[in-house]
N, C-alpha and C positions, 0 to 999 in steps of 0.2 A: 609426502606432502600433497603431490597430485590426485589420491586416495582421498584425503582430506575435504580438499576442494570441491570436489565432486559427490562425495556424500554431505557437504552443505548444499551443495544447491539443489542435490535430488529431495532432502530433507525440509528445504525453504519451499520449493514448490508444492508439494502434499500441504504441508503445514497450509500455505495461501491457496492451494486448489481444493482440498478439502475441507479443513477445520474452520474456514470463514464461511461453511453454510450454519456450523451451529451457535456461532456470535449472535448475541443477542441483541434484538432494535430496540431494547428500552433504554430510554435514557441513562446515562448515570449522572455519579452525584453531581456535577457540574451543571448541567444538563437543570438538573432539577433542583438544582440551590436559584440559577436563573429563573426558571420559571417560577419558582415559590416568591420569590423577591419584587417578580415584576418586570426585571432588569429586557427579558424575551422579548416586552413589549412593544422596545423598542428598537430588537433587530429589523437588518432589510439581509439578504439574500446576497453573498458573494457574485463576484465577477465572474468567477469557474463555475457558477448553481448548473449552466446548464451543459457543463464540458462532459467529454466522454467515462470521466472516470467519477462523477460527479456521485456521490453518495455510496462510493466503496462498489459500485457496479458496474456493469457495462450500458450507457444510456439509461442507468435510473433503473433497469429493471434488477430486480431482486434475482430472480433464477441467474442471473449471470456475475454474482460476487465472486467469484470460483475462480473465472475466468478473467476477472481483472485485477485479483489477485496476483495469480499467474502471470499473467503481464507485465504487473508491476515487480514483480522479483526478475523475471527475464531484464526487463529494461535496467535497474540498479544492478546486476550481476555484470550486462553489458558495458556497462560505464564504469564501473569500479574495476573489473579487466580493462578495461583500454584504458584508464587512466595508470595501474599500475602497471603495464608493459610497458605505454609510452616512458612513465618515470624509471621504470629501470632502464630500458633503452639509454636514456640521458644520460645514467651514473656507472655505466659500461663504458663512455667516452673517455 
């Protein structure tokens, strides 16, 4: 099982360190059902537009989608192990 574990996460990380350079910035259908409609015209800009992780990158720049990728799988790997040790801890008592 520990085998397991470990070739998902070495597997998650490639997949977000590498394969999110060849994602593509065009829009999809959503994307461009909005803007055909009009509907765009009248977006504003989230609260997080200007956060660090803000458009899949590291401060908005492109060379760095890789790496916030990466981040992002560290950090949900991090939380999902310590949330499931603490809950097994619990169901041990």
């Amino acid at each position: 099982m520990k085998k397991f574990f470990i070739g998902f996460a070495v597997v998650s990380l490639l997949i977000a360190g590498v394969l999110s350079y060849f994602a593509s910035g065009d829009p999809d259908g959503l994307d461009k059902t909005v803007e055909d409609t009009g509907i765009a015209e009248h977006a504003r800009e989230h609260p997080f537009a200007g956060s660090t992780f803000a458009d899949y990158a590291l401060g908005g720049d492109g060379k760095f989608t890789g790496l916030a990728g990466v981040l992002g799988v560290l950090v949900v790997l991090a939380l999902s192990f310590s949330l499931f040790w603490f809950l097994r801890k619990r169901s041990d008592v």
